[in-house]
Phi, psi and omega in degrees: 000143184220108179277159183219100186267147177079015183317309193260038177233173204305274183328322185278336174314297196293320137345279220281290172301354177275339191291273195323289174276062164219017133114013183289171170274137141279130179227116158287077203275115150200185189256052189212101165300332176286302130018311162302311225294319188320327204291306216293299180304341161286012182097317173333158180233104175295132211219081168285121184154167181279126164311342188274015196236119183299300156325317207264338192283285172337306199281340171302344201260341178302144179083012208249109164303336186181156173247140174229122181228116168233122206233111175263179227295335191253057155272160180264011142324297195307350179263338154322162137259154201252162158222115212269128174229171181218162162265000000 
């Protein structure tokens, strides 16, 4: 499984459907379901919610071979702070 934060903005996006057609699982994490919806017919598994909720951040990420997370620099997320862990 490979989360994809930001699924639904122009990089995650493209990411995200690039994952799908080379047959991988996708868990699309963004905060809009409808928005979401184009991934999930393409196969994708949506995951609504915020980088910025931590609990809710965490359990997207269970199970995830690998991730792609980009908060770019001028959201205003990026001016939070993060914290960073590694398994």
């Amino acid at each position: 499984m490979y989360v994809v934060t930001g699924a639904t903005g122009n990089t995650g996006r493209v990411i995200a459907e690039t994952l799908l057609a080379k047959g991988k699982k996708v868990r699309a994490i963004g905060r809009n379901a409808q928005h979401l919806q184009p991934l999930v017919e393409k196969g994708a598994e949506a995951f609504v919610g915020s980088v910025t909720e931590g609990s809710a951040i965490a359990r997207a990420f269970q199970g995830a071979q690998a991730a792609y997370v980009l908060i770019p620099p001028n959201s205003p997320f990026a001016k939070q702070g993060f914290r960073t862990s590694s398994t």
